[in-house]
mmCIF file as gemmi writes it, N, C-alpha and C atoms, coordinates in Angstrom:
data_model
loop_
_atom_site.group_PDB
_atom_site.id
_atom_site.type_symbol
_atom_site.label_atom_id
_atom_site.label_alt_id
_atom_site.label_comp_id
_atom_site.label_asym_id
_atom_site.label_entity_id
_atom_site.label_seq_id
_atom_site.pdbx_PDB_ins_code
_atom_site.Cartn_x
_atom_site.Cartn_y
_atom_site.Cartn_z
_atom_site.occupancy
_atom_site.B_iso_or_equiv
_atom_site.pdbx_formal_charge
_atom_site.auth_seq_id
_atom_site.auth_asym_id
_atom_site.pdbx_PDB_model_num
ATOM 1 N N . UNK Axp A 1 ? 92.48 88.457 88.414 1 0 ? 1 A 1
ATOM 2 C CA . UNK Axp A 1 ? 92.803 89.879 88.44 1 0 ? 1 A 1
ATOM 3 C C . UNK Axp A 1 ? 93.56 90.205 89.735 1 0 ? 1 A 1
ATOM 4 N N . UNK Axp A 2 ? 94.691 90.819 89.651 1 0 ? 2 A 1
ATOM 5 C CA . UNK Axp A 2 ? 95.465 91.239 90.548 1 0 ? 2 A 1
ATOM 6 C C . UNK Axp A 2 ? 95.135 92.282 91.718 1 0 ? 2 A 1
ATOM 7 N N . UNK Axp A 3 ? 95.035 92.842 92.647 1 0 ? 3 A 1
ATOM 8 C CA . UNK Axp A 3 ? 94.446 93.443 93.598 1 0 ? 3 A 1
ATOM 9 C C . UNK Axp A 3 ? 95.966 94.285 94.416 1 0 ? 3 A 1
ATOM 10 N N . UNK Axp A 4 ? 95.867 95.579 94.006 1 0 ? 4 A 1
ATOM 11 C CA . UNK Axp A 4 ? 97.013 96.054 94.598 1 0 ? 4 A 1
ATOM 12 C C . UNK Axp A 4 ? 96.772 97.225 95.886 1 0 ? 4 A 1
ATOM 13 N N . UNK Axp A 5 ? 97.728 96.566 96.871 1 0 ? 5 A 1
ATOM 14 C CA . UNK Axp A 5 ? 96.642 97.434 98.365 1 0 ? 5 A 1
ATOM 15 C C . UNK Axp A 5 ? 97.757 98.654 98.332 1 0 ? 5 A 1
ATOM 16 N N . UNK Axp A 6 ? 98.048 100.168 98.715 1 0 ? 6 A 1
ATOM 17 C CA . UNK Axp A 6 ? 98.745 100.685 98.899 1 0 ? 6 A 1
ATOM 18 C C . UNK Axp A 6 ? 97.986 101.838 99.881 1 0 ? 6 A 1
ATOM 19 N N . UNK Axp A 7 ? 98.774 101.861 100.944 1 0 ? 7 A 1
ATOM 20 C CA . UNK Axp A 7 ? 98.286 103.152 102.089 1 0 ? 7 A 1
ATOM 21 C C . UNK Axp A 7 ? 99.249 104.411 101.581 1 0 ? 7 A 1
ATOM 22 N N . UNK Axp A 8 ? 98.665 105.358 102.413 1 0 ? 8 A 1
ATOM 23 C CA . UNK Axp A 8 ? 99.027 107.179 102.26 1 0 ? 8 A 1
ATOM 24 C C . UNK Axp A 8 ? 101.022 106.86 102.409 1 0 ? 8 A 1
ATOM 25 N N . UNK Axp A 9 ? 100.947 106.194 103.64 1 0 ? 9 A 1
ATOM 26 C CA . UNK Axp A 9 ? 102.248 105.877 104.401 1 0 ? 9 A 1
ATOM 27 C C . UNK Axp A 9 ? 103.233 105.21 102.94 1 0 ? 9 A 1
ATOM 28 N N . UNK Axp A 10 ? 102.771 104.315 102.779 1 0 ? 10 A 1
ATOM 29 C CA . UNK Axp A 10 ? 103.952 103.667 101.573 1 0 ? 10 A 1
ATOM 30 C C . UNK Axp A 10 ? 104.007 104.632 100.158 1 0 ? 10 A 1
ATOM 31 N N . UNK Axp A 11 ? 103.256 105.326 100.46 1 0 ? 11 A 1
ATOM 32 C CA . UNK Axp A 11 ? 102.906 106.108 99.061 1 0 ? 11 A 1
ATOM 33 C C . UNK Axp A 11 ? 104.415 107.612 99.616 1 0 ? 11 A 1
ATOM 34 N N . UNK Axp A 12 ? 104.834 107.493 100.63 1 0 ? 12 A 1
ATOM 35 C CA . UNK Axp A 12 ? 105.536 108.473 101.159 1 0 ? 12 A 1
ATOM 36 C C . UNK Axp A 12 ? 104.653 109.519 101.213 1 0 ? 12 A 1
ATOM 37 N N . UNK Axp A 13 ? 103.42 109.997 101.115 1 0 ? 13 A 1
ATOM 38 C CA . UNK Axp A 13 ? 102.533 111.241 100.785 1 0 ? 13 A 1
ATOM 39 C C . UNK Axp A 13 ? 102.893 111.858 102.774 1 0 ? 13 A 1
ATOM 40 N N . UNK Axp A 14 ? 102.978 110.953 103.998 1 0 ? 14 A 1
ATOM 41 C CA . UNK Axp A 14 ? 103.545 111.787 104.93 1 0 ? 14 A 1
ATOM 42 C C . UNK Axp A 14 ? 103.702 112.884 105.385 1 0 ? 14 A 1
ATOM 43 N N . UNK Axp A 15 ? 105.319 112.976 104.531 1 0 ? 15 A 1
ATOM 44 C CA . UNK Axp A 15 ? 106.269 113.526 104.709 1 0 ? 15 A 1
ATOM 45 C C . UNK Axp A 15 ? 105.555 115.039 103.757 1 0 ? 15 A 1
ATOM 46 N N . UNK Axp A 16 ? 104.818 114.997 103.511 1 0 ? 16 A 1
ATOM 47 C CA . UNK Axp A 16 ? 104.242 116.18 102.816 1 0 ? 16 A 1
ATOM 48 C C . UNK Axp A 16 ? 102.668 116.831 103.527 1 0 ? 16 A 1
ATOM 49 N N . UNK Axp A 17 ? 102.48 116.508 104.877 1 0 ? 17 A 1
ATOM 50 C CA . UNK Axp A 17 ? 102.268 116.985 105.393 1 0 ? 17 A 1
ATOM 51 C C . UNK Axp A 17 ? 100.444 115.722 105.583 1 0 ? 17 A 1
ATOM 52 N N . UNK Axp A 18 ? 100.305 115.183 104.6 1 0 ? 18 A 1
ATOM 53 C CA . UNK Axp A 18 ? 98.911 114.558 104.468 1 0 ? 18 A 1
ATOM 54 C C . UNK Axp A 18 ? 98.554 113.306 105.09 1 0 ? 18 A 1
ATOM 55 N N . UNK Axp A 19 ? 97.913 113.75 106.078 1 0 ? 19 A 1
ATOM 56 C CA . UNK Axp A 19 ? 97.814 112.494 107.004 1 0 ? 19 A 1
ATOM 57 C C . UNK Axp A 19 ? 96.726 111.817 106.923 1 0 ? 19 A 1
ATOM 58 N N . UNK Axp A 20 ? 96.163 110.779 106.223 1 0 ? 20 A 1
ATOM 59 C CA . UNK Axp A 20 ? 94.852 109.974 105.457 1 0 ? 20 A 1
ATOM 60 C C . UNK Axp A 20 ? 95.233 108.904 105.834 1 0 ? 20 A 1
ATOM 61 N N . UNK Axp A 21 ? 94.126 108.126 106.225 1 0 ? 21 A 1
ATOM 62 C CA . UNK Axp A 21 ? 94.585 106.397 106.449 1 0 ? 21 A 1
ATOM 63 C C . UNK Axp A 21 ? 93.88 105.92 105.636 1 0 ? 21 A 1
ATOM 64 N N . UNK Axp A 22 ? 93.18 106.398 104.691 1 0 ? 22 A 1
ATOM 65 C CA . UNK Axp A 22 ? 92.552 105.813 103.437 1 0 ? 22 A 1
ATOM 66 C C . UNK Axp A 22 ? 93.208 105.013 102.495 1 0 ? 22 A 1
ATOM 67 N N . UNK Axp A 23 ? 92.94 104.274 102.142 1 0 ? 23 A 1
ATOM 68 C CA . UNK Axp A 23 ? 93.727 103.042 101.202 1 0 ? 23 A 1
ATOM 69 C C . UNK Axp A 23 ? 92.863 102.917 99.657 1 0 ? 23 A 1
ATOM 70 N N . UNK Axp A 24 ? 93.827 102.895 98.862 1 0 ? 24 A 1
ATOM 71 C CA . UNK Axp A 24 ? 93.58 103.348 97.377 1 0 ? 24 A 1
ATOM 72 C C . UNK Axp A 24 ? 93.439 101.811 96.553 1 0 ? 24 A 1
ATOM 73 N N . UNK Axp A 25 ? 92.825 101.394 96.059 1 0 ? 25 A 1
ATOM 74 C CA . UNK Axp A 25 ? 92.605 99.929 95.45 1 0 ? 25 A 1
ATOM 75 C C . UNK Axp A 25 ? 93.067 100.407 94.407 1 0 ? 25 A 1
ATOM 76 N N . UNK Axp A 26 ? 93.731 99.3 93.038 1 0 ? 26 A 1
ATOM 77 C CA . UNK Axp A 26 ? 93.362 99.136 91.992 1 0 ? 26 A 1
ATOM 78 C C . UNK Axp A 26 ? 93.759 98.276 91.65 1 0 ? 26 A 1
ATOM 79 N N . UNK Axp A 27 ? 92.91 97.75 90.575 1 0 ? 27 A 1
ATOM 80 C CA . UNK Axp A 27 ? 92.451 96.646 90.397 1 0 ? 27 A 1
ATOM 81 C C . UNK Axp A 27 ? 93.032 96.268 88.694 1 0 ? 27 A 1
ATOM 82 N N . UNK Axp A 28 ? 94.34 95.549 88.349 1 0 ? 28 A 1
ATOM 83 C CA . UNK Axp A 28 ? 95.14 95.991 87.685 1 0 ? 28 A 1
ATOM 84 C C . UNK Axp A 28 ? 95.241 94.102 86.736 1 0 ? 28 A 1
ATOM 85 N N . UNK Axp A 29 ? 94.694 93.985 85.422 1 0 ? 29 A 1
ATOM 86 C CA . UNK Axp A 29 ? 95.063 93.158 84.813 1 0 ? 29 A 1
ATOM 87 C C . UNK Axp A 29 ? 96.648 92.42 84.782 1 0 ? 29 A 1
ATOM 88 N N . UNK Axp A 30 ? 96.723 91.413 84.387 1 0 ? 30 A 1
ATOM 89 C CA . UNK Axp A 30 ? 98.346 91.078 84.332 1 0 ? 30 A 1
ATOM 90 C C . UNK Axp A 30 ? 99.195 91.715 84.126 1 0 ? 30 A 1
ATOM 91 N N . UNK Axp A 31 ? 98.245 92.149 82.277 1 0 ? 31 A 1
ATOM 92 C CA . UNK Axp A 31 ? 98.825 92.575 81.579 1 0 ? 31 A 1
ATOM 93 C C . UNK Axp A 31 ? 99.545 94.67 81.693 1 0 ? 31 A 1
ATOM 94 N N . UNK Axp A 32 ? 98.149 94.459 82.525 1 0 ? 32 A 1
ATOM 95 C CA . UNK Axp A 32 ? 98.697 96.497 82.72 1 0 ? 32 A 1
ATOM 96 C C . UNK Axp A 32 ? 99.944 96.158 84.377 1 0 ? 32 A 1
ATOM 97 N N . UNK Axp A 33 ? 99.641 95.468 84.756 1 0 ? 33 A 1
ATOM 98 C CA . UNK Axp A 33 ? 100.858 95.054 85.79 1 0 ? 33 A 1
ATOM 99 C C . UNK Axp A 33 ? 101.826 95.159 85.085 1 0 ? 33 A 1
ATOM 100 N N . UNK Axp A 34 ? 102.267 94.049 84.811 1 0 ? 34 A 1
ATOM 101 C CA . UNK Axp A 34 ? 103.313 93.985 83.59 1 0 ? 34 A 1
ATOM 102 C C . UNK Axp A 34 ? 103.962 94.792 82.428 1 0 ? 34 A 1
ATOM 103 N N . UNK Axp A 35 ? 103.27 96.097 82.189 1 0 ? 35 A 1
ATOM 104 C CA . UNK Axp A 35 ? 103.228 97.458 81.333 1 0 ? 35 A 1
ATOM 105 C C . UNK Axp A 35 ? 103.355 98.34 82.451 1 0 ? 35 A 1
ATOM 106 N N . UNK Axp A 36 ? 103.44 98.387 83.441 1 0 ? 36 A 1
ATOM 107 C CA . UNK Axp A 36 ? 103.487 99.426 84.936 1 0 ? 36 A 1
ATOM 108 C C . UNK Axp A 36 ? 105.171 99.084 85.032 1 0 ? 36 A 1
ATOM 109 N N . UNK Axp A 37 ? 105.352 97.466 85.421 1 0 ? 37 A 1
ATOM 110 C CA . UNK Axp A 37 ? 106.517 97.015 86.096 1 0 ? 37 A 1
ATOM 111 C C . UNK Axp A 37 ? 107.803 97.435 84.67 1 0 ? 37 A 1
ATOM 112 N N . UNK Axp A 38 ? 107.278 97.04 83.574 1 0 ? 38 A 1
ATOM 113 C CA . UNK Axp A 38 ? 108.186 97.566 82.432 1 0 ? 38 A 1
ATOM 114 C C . UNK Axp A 38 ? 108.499 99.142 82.221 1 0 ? 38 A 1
ATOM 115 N N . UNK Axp A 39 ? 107.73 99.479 82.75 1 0 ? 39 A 1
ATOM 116 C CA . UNK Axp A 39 ? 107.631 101.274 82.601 1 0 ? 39 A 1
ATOM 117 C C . UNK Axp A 39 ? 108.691 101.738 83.936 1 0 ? 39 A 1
ATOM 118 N N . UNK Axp A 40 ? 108.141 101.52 85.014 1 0 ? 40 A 1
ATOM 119 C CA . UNK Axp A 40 ? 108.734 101.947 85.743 1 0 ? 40 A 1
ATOM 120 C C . UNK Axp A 40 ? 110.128 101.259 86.651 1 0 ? 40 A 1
ATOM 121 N N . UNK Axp A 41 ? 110.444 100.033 85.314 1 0 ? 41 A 1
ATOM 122 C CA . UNK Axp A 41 ? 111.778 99.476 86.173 1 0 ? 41 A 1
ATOM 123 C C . UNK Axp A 41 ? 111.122 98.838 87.135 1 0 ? 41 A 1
ATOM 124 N N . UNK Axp A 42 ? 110.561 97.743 88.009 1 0 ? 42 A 1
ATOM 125 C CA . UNK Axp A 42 ? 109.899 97.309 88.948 1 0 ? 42 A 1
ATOM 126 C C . UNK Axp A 42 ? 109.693 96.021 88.637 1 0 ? 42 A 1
ATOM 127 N N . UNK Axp A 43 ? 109.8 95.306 89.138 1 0 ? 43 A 1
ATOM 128 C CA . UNK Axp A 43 ? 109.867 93.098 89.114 1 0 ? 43 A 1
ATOM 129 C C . UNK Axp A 43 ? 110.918 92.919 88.792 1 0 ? 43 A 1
ATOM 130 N N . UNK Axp A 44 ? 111.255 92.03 88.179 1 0 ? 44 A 1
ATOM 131 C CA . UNK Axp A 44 ? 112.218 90.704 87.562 1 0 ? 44 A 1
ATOM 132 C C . UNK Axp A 44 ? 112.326 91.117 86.23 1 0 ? 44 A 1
């Protein structure tokens, strides 16, 4: 199972005023990877 790390900062949330250093897990099968990356244009 894939493990995807993303902070406030890469999320751009910033620039909108929200300053959190909290980090958001999820925890994302191949297959919903792969249905994310097809959806939103994203991988190879």
């Amino acid at each position: 199972m894939a493990q995807h790390e993303t902070t406030t900062a890469a999320l751009g949330l910033g620039e909108f005023g929200i300053q959190n250093d909290c980090k958001v897990f999820h925890n994302l099968t191949y297959e919903q990877l792969a249905d994310h990356e097809k959806k939103f244009n994203e991988g190879t």
